[in-house]
C-alpha positions as CSV (number, residue, x, y, z in Angstrom):
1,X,165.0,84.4,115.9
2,X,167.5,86.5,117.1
3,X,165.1,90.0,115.9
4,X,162.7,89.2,118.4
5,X,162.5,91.0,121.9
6,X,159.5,89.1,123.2
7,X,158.2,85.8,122.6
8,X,154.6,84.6,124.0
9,X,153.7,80.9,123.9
10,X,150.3,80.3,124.1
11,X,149.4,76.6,125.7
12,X,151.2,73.8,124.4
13,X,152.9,75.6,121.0
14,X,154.1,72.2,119.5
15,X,151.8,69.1,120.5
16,X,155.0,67.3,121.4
17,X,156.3,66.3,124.6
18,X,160.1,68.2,123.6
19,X,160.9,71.2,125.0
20,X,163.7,71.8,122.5
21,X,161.8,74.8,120.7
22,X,161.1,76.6,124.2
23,X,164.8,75.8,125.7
24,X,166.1,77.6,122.6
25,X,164.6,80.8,123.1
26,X,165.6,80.9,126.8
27,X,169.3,80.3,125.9
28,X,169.2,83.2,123.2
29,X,168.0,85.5,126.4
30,X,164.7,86.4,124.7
31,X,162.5,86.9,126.7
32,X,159.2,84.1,127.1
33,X,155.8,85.3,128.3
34,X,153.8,81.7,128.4
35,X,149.8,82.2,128.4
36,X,147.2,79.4,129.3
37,X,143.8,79.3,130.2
38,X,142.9,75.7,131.4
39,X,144.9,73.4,133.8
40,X,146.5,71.8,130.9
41,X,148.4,69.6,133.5
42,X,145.5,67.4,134.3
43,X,144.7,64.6,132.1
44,X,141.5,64.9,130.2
45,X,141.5,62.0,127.1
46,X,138.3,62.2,125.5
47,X,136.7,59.3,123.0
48,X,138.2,61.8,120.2
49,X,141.5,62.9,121.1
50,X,142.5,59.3,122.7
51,X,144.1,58.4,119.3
52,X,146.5,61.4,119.8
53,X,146.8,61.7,123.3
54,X,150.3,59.8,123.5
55,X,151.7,62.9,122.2
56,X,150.7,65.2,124.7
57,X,152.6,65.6,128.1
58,X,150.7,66.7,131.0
59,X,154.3,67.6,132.8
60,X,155.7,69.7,130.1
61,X,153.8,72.8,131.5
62,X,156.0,72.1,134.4
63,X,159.3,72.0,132.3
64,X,158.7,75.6,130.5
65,X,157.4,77.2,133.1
66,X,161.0,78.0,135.1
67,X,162.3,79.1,131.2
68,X,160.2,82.2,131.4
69,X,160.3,85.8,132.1
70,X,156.7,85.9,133.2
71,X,153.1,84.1,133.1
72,X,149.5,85.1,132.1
73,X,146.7,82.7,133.1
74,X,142.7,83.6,133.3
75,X,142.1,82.8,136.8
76,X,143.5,82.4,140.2
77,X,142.8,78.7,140.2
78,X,146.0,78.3,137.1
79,X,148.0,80.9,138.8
80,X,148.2,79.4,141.8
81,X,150.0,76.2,140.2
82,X,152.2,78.4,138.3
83,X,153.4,80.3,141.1
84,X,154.7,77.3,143.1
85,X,157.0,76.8,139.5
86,X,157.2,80.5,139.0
87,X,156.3,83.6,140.9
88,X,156.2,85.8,138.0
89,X,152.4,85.3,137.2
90,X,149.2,88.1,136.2
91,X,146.2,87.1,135.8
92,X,144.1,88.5,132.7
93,X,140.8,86.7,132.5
94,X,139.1,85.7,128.9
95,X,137.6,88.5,127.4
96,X,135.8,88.7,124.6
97,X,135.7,91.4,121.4
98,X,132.0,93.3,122.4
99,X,132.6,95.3,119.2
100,X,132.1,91.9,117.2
101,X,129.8,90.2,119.9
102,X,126.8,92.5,120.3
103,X,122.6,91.3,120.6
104,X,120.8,91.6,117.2
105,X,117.3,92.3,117.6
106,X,115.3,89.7,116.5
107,X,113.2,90.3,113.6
108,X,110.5,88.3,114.3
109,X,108.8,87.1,117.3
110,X,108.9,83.6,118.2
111,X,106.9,81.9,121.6
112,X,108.9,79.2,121.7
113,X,111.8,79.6,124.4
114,X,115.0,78.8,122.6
115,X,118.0,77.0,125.1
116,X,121.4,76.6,123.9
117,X,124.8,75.4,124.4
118,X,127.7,75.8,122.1
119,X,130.8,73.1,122.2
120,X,132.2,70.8,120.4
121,X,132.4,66.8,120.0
122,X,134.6,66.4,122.8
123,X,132.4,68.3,125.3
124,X,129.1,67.4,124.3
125,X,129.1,65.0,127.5
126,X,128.6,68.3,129.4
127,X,125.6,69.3,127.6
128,X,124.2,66.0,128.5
129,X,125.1,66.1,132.0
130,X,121.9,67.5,132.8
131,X,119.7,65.5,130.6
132,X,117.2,64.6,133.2
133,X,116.7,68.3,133.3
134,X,115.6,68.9,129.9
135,X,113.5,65.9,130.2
136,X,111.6,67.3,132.6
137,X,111.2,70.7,131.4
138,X,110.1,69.3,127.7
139,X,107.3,67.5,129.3
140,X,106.1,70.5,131.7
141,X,106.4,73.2,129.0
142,X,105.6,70.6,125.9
143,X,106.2,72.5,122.8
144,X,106.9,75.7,124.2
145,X,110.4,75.6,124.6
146,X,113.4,74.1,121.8
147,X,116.5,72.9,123.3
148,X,119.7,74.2,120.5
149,X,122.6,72.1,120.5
150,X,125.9,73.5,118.4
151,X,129.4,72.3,117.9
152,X,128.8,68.5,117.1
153,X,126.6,68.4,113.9
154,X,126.9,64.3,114.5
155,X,124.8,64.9,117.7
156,X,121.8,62.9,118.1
157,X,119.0,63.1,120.7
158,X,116.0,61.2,120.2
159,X,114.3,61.5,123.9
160,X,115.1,65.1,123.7
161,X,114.6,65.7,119.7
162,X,117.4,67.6,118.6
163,X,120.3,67.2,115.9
164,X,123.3,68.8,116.3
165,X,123.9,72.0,114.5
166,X,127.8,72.7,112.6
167,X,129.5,75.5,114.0
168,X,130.6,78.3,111.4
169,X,132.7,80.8,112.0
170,X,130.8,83.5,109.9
171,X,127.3,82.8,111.7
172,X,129.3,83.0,115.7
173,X,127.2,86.0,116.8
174,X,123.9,84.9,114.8
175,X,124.3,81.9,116.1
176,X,124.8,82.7,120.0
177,X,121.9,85.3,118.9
178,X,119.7,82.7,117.6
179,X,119.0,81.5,121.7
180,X,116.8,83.4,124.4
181,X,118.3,81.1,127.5
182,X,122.6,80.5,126.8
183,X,123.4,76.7,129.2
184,X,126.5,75.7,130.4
185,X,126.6,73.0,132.3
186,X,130.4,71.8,133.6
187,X,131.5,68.8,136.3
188,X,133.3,69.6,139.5
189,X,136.4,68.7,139.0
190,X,140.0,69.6,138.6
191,X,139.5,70.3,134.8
192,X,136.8,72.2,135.1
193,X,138.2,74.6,137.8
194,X,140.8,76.0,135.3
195,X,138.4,77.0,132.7
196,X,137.7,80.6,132.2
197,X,134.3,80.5,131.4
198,X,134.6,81.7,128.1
199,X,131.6,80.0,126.7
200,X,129.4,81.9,129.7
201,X,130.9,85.2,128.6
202,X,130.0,84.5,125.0
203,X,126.3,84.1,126.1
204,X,126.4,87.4,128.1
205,X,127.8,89.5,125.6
206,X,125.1,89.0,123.4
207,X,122.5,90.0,126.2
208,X,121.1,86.7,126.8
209,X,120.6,85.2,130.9
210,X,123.3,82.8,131.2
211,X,123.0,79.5,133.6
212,X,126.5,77.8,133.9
213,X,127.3,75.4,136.7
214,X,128.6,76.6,140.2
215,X,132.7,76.0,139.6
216,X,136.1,77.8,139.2
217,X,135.5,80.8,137.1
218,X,132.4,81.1,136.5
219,X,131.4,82.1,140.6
220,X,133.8,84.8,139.8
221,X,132.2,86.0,136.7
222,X,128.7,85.3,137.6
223,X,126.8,87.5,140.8
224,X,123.8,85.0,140.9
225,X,120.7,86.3,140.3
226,X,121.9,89.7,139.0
227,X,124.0,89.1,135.9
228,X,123.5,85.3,135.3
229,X,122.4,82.4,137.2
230,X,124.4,79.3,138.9
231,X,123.4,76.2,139.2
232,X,124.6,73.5,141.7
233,X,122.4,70.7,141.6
234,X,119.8,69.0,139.0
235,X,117.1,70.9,141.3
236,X,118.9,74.2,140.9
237,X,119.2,74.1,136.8
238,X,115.4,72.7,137.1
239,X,114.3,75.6,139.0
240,X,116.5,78.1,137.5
241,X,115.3,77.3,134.1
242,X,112.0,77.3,134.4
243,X,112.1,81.1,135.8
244,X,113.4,82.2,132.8
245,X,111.3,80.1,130.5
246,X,108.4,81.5,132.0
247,X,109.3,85.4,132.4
248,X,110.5,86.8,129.8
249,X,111.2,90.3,131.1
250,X,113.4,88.6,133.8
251,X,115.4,87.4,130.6
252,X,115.6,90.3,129.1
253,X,116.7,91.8,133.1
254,X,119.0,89.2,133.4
255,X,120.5,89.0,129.6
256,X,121.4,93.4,129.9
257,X,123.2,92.8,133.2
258,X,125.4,90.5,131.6
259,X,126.2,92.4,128.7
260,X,127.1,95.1,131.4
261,X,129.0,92.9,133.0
262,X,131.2,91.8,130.1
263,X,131.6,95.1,128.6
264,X,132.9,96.5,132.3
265,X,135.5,93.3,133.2
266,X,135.6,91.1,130.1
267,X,135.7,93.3,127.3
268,X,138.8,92.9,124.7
269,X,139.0,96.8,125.0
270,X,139.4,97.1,128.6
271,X,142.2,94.4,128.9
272,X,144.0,95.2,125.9
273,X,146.4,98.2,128.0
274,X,146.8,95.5,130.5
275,X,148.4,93.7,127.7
276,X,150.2,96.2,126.2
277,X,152.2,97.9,129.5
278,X,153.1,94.4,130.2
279,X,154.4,93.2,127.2
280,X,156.7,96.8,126.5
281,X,158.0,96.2,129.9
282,X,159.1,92.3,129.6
283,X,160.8,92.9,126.0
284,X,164.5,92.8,125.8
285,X,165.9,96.1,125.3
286,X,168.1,96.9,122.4
């Protein structure tokens, strides 16, 4: 280990509640640059991960934190619990690679309004948060619109009739391609503040309007309206969604904006120097 001159941990490394691996680095003077994106010190057992979660340690964050030379975190929510550990924090938000995530024109042209959400088992009980929204928006638009669900092929819905659609890796962009309205829907709560919005910047950057609720990251990333909509109450999504169902060109407004957006702030290519100056300047010299 000793030919290293930087080290970056990303989240919780080893899904233990030891420190040993971390502690060893510090002690050979190598220099630690831990990187997280969610406020992985706040409990948050799901159905799934219950059978695993005696392994995981809320307070280890707190235990590595003092062992490094610095800290990168997405938003200002996670850096401001690591500064009161360690003052040695930049923020970098999520980005996302726009030379991989770009809008595909679609071939053929469909009147049916497509509205997804991309996740996974554990978070499908965001998607369903809203449920009395879709409800009511599948019996005023009747077959006009299709609700998309991917992430949990297992998933279900019989009111709203939907089946959940497997994630592949080599379909991402189709996939996020394949909806005209991008949803996501997130409680208010400590958890939810230290997420980055990723999912939100996934939907921009393939030019589709983007509705995600009105917490943490997403008010940063989002100038309602203009490059994306947010949505604080049942009535809001309601309202929200039936705009763009019904005006397409405001989709199509809305969707290029965000794209914009991401490309300026979010981008892969405009962070990457970020990265780079700060790493070369945090590894151990020779």
């Amino acid at each position: 280990i000793d030919q290293y001159d930087l080290i970056v941990i990303y989240r919780e490394v080893l899904p233990t509640k030891s420190i040993y691996f971390e502690k060893y680095i510090a002690k050979k003077n190598i220099p630690i640059i831990y990187d997280f994106d969610d406020a992985i010190w706040v409990k948050d057992v799901s159905e799934v991960n219950k059978k695993i979660s005696f392994l995981k340690d809320e307070k280890k964050i707190e235990k590595i934190l003092p062992l490094c030379k610095h800290i990168t975190c997405g938003n200002e929510y996670l850096a401001s619990f690591a500064r009161k550990i360690n003052s040695n924090v930049t923020i970098i938000p999520s980005t996302v690679d726009t030379d991989l995530y770009q809008p595909i024109i679609k071939s053929s042209k469909s009147d049916v309004v497509k509205i997804g959400w991309v996740g996974s088992h554990t978070t499908v009980k965001h998607f369903e948060m809203i449920k009395d929204v879709y409800l009511e928006l599948n019996k005023n638009f009747n077959k006009r619109i299709e609700f998309i669900l991917i992430g949990d092929e297992n998933y279900h819905n019989k009111d709203l009739g939907i089946k959940g659609i497997k994630w592949e890796n080599k379909k991402e962009v189709e996939l996020f391609n394949s909806f005209d309205i991008g949803i996501m829907p997130i409680p208010n709560n400590e958890w939810s503040k230290g997420k980055c919005g990723m999912k939100g910047l996934l939907y921009m950057s393939v030019g589709i309007p983007t509705v995600m609720s009105a917490v943490g990251m997403n008010k940063k990333i989002i100038q309602n309206g203009k490059n994306g909509f947010l949505a604080n109450s049942s009535a809001d999504w309601l309202d929200i969604l039936t705009k763009l169902i019904m005006d397409e060109t405001l989709r199509k407004k809305v969707g290029m904006m965000g794209r914009k957006s991401v490309e300026e702030k979010y981008s892969k290519n405009v962070v990457k120097e970020t990265y780079y100056n700060l790493y070369t300047s945090l590894m151990k010299k020779s």
